[in-house]
VEXDREN-2710 file (C-alpha; in Angstrom, 1 decimal):
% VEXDREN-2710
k/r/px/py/pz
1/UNK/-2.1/-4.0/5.6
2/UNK/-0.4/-7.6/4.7
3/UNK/-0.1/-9.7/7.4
4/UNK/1.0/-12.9/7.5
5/UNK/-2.5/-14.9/7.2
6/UNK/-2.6/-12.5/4.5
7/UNK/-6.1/-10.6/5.5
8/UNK/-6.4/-7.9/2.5
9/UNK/-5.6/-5.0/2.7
10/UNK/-8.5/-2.9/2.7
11/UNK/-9.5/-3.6/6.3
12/UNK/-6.6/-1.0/7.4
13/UNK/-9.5/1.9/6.4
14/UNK/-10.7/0.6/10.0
15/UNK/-7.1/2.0/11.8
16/UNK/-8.2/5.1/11.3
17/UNK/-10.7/4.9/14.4
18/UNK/-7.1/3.5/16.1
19/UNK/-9.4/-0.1/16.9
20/UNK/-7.9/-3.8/16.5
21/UNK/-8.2/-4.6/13.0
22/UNK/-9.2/-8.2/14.1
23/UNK/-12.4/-6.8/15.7
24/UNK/-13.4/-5.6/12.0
25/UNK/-12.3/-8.7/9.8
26/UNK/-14.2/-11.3/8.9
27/UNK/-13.5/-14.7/8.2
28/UNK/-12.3/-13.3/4.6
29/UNK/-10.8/-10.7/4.9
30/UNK/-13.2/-8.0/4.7
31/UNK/-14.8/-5.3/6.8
32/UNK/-17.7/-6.3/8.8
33/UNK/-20.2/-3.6/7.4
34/UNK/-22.7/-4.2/10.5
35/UNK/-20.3/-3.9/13.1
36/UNK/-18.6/-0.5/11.3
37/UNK/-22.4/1.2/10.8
38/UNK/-22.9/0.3/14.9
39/UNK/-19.8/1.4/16.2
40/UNK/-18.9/4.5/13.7
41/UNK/-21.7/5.3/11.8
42/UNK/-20.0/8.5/10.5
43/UNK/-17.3/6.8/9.0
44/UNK/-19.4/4.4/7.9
45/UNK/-21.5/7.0/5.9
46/UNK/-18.5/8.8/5.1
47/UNK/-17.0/9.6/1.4
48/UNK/-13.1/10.4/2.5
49/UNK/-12.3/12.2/-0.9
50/UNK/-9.7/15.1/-0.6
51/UNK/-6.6/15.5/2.0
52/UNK/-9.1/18.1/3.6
53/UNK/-11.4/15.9/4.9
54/UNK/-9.2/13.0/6.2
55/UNK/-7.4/15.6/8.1
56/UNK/-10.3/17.0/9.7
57/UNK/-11.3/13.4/10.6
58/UNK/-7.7/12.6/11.8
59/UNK/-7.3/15.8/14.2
60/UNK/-10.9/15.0/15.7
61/UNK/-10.4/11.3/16.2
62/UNK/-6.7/12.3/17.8
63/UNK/-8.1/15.2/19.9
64/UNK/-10.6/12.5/21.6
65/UNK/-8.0/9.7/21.7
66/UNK/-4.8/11.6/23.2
67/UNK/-6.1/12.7/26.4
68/UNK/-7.2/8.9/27.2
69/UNK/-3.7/7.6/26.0
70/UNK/-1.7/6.8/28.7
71/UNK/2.2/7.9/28.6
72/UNK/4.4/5.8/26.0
73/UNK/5.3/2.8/27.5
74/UNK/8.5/0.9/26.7
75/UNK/7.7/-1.5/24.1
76/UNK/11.1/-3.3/23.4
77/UNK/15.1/-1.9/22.3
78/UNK/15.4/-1.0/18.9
79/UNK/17.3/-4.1/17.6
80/UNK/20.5/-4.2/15.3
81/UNK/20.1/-3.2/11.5
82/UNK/22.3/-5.4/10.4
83/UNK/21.8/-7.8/7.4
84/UNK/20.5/-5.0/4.1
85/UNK/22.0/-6.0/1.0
86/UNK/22.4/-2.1/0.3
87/UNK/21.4/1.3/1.8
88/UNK/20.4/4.1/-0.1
89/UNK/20.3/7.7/0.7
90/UNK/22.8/7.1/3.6
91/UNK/25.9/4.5/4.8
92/UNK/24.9/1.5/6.6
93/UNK/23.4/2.7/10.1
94/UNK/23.6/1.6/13.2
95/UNK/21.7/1.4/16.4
96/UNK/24.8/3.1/18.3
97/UNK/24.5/5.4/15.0
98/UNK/21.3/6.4/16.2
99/UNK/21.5/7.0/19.8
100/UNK/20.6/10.4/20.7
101/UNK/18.0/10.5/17.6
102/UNK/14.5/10.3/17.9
103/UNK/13.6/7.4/14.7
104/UNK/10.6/6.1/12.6
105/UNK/11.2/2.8/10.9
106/UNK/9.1/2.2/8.2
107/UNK/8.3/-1.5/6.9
108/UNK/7.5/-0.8/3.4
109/UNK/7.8/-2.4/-0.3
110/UNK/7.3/-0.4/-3.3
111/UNK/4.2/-1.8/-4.8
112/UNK/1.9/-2.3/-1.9
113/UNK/-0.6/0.5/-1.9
114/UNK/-0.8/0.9/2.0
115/UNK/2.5/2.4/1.8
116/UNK/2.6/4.2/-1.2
117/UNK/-0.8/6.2/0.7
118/UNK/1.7/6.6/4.1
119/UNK/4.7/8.2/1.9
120/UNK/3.2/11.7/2.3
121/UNK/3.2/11.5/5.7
122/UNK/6.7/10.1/6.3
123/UNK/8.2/12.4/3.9
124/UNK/7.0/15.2/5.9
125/UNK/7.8/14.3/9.1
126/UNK/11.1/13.5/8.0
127/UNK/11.3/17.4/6.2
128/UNK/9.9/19.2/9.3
129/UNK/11.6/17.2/12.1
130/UNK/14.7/16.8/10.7
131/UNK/16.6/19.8/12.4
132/UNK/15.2/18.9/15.5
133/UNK/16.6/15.1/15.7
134/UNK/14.2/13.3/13.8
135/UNK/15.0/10.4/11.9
136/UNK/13.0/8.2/9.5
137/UNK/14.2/5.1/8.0
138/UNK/12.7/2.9/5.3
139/UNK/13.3/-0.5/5.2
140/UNK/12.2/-2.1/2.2
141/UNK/11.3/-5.7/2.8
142/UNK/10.2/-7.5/-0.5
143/UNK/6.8/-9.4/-1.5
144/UNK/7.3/-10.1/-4.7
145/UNK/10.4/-11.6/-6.9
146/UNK/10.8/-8.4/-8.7
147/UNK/11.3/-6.1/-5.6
148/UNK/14.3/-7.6/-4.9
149/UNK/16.1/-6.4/-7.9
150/UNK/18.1/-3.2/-6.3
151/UNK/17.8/-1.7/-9.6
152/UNK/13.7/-1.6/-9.3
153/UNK/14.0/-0.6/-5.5
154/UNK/16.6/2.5/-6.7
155/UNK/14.3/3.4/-9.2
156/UNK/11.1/3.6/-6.9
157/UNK/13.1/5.7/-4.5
158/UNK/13.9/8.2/-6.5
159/UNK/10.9/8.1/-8.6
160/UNK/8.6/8.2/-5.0
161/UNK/11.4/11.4/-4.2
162/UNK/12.6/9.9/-0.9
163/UNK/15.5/11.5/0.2
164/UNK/15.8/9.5/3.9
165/UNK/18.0/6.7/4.4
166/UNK/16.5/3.3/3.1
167/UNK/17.5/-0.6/3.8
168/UNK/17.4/-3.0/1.2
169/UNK/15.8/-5.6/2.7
170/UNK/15.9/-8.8/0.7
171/UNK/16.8/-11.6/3.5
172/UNK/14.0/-9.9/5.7
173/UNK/16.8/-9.9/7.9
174/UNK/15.5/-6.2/10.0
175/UNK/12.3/-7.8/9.5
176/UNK/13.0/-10.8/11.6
177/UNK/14.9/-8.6/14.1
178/UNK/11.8/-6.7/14.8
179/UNK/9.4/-10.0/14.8
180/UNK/7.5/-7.6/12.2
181/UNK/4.5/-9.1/10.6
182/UNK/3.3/-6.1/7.9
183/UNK/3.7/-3.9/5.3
184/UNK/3.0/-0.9/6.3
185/UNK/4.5/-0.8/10.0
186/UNK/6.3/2.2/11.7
187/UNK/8.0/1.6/14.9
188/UNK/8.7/4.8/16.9
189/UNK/12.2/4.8/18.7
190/UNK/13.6/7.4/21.5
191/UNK/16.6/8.8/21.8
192/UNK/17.7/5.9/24.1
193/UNK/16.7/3.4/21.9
194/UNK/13.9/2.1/23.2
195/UNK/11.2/1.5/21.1
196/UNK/8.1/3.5/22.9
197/UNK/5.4/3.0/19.9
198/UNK/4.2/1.1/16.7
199/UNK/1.8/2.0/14.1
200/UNK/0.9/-1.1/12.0
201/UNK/-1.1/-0.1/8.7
202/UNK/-2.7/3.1/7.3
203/UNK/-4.0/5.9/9.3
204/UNK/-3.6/7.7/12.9
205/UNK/-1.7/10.2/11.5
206/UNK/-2.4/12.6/14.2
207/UNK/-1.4/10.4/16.6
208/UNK/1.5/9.3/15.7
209/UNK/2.6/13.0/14.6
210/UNK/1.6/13.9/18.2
211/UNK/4.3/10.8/19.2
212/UNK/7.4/12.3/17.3
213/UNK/6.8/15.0/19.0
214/UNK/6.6/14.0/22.9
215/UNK/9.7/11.9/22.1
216/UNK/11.7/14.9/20.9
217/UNK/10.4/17.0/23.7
218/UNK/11.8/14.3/26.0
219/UNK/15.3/14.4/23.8
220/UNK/15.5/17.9/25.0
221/UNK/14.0/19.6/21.5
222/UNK/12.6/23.2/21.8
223/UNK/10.3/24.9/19.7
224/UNK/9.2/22.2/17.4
225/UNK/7.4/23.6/14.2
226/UNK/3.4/23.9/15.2
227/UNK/0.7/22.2/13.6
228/UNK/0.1/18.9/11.9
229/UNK/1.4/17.7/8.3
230/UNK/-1.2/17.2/5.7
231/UNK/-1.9/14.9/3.5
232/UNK/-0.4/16.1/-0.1
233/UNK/-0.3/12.7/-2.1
234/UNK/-1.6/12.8/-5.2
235/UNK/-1.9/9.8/-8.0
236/UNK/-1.7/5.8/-6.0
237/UNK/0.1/8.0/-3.0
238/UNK/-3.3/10.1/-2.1
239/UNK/-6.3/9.0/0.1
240/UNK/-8.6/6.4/-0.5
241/UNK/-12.4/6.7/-0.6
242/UNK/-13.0/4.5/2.4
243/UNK/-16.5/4.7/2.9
244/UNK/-16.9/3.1/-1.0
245/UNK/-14.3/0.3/-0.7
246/UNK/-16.0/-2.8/-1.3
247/UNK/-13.4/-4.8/-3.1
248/UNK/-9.9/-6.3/-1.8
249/UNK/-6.7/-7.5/-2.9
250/UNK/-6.5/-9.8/-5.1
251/UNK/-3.9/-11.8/-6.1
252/UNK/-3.7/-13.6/-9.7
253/UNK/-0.5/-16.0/-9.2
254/UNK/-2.2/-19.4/-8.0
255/UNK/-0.5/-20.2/-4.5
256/UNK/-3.0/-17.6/-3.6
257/UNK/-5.4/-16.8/-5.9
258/UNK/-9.5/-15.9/-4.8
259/UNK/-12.1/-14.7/-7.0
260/UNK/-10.8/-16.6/-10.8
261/UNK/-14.0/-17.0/-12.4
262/UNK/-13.3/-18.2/-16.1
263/UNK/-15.0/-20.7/-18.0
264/UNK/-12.9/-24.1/-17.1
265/UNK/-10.3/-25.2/-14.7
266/UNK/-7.6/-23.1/-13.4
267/UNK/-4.6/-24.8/-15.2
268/UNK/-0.8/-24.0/-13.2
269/UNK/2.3/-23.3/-14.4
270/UNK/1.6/-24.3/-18.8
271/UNK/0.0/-22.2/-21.1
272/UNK/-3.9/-22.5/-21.4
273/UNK/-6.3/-20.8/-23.6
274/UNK/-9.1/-19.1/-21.5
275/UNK/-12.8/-17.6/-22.2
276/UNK/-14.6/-15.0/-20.0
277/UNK/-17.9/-14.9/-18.4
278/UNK/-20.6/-13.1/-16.4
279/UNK/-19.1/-11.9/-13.1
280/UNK/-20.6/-10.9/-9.8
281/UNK/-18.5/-9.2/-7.7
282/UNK/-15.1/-9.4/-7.3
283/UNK/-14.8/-12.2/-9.7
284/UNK/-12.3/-12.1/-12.3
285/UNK/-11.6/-14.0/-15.1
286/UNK/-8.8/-14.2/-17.7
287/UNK/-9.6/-14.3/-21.8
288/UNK/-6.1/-15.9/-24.1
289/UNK/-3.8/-17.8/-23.9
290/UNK/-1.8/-17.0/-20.1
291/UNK/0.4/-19.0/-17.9
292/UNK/-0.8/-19.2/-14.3
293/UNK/2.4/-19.4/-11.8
294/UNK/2.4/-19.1/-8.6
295/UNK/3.3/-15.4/-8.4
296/UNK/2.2/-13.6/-11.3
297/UNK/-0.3/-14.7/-14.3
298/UNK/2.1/-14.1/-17.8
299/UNK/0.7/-13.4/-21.6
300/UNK/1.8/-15.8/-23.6
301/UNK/-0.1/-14.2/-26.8
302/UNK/-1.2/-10.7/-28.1
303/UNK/-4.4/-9.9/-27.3
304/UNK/-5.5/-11.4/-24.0
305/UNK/-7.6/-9.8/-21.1
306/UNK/-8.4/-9.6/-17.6
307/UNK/-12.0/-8.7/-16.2
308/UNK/-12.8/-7.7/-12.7
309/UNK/-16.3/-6.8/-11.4
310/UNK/-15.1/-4.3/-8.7
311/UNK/-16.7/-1.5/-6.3
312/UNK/-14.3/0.8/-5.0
313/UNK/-13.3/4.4/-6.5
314/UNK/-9.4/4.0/-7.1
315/UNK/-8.5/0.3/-9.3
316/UNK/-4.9/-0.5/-9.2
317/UNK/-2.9/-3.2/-10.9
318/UNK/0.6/-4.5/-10.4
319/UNK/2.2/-5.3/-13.2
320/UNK/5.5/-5.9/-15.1
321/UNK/6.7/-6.2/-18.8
322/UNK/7.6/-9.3/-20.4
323/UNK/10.9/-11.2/-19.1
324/UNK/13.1/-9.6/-22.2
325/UNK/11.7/-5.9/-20.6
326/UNK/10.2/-4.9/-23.6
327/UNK/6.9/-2.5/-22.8
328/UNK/3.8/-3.6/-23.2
329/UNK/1.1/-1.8/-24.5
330/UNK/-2.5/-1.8/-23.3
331/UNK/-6.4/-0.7/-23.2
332/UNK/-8.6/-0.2/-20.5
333/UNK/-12.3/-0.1/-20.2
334/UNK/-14.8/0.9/-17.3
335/UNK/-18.2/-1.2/-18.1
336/UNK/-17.1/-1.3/-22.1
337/UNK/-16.1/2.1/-22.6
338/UNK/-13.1/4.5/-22.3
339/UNK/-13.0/5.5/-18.8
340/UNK/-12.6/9.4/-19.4
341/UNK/-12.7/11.5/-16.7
342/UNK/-12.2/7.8/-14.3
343/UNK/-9.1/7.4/-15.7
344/UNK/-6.0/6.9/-13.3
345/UNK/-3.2/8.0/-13.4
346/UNK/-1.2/5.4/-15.7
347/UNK/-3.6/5.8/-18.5
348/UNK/-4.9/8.8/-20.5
349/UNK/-8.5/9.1/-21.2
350/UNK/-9.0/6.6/-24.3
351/UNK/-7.6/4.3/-21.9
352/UNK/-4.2/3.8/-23.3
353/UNK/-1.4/2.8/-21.2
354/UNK/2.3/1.0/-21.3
355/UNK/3.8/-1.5/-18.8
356/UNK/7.3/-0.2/-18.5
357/UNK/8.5/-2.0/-15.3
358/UNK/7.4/-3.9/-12.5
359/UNK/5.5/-1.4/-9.9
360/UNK/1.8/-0.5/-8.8
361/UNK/-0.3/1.2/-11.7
362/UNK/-3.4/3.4/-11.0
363/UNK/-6.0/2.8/-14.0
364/UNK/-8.9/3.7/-12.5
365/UNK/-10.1/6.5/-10.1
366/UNK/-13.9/7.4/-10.5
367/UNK/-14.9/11.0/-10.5
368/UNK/-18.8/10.3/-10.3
369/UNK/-20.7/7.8/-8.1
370/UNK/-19.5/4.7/-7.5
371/UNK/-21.4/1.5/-8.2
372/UNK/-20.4/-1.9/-8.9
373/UNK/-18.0/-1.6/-12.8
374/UNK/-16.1/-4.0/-15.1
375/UNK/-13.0/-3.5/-15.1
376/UNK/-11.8/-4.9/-18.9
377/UNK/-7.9/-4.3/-19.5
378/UNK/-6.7/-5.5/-22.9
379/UNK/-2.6/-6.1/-23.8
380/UNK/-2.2/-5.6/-27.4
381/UNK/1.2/-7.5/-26.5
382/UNK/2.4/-10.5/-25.5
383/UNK/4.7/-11.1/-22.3
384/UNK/2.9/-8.7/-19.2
385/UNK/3.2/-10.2/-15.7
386/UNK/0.1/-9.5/-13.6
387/UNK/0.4/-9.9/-9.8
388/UNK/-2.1/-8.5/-7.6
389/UNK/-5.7/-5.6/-7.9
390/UNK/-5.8/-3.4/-5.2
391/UNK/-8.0/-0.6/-4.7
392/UNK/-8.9/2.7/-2.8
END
């Protein structure tokens, strides 16, 4: 979860067990290991790798959880919608649109991992509660330059097949309205508009399956379909290997860059010709000739590299071609060789990929053990935007 001090990411494995995030971050960022192998030592040991699992660990967790939940309280009114550049899937709505509708609205932006791994969830619910007054809304509330473009955030709908209705959210106008803070966050509304429960980050699935329904029961729905939705994402979308997750976000632009580790000083905003080094753990380091600004790292010559000593099974990248659009073609290697069978799923097993637009690309998920890798990806062109490593 992104919040606005920015913790990474990876700490959301911890809302799973439906505790305050802050009680499991340290001073960094990360997850306080001791406290996690005290507290839930199952987790802790834990290798969440298949749907399968994480849904048996979900239903338990909820089963324990919903009888010492009180009722849902009244947390605020659902506040206007007003202030999308665009809506897709749907015509502008309303909160008198809405009334009599049980809704889920959905924080989100297209290339931040936490909610690509929710998407299953909330394409689901809005499949199997649709006929019974469910409503889910995505409002897409930009991080970076390039998911303001319309054009990329049409694109990402349809490519992500989401058929609900989705704000374009480029003022972080609905944002505001909410006060919202993160990407993910789902804020459950009743039919009277009154929002009755929030979800902020990954996980409690169960839970917050188990809230759609006691707010359509109280709209006056019968016979809701049984049972709990699964997790079916596969590629970025499916789950992460918690128990293995040792490395976080990290973002290459400078205004907040952690972890640069090449030989020299970082040099902003002009090209600079860089060398690599020895890394320890999540270090990384840049090889060529690249211009650091304050959002992205660009190639301004053929043949440049980024490293990243990394412990986690999934390694994403965000990336984008050069200004003009023109592809960019690249190589990856896992501890100097082809990845193989550990290849994500934007490359093939040689390693060989293509930056074709701005989004989140998988380039690593390890089949074997996991132990602490090199991550080596090499642009045989010049021009790639690199923006953030996030893994799973």
């Amino acid at each position: 979860m992104k919040i606005t001090a920015r913790l990474n990411r990876f700490i959301l494995a911890t809302l799973l067990l439906s505790t305050s995030v802050a009680a499991f971050a340290d001073g960094d960022g990360g997850i306080k290991q001791g406290m996690l192998d005290r507290n839930f030592p199952a987790l802790a040991a834990a290798k969440v790798e298949d749907a399968a699992t994480l849904a048996k660990q979900e239903a338990s967790s909820f089963l324990m959880k919903v009888s010492a939940r009180s009722a849902l309280t009244v947390e605020g009114t659902l506040p206007p919608l007003d202030g999308a550049v665009q809506w897709l899937n749907s015509p502008p709505l309303t909160a008198a649109d809405l009334r009599g509708k049980v809704v889920i609205v959905d924080f989100w932006t297209y290339s931040c991992i936490n909610s690509l791994r929710m998407l299953p969830y909330l394409k689901a619910w809005a499949d199997k509660y649709r006929s019974a007054g469910l409503v889910v809304i995505g409002v897409h509330a930009p991080e970076f330059g390039f998911e303001k473009d319309t054009g990329n955030v049409r694109h990402a709908v349809s490519d992500l097949k989401i058929d609900y209705p989705v704000a374009i959210d480029n003022d972080h106008a609905i944002w505001n309205a909410f006060s919202n803070d993160s990407w993910p966050a789902n804020y459950f509304i009743d039919a009277r508009g009154r929002i009755r429960y929030h979800q902020f980050g990954e996980g409690n699935y169960a839970e917050s399956e188990q809230v759609i329904r006691e707010l359509l029961t109280e709209a006056g729905a019968k016979n809701l379909p049984g049972g709990f939705v699964a997790d079916t994402g596969k590629g970025a979308e499916a789950p992460p290997a918690f128990g293995e997750l040792q490395s976080p976000e990290t973002y290459l632009g400078y205004a907040r860059a952690q972890g640069f580790a090449s030989a020299g000083d970082l040099v902003v905003n002009q090209p600079h010709l860089y060398a690599g080094r020895a890394l320890k753990l999540n270090q990384w380091a840049l090889a060529g000739t690249w211009t650091l600004g304050a959002e992205h790292a660009d190639l301004d010559r053929a043949g440049g590299d980024i490293v990243y000593r990394f412990h986690a099974r999934d390694l994403h990248l965000v990336l984008g071609p050069s200004a003009d659009g023109r592809p960019v073609r690249f190589r990856v290697t896992v501890d100097g060789a082809a990845p193989g069978a550990n290849h994500g799923a934007d490359v093939d097993a040689d390693g060989n990929g293509v930056v074709t637009g701005h989004r989140l690309y998988q380039l690593v998920r390890q089949q074997g053990p996991i132990a602490d890798r090199t991550f080596e990806i090499h642009f045989l062109d010049p021009g790639v935007q690199a923006y953030t490593f996030t893994f799973g």
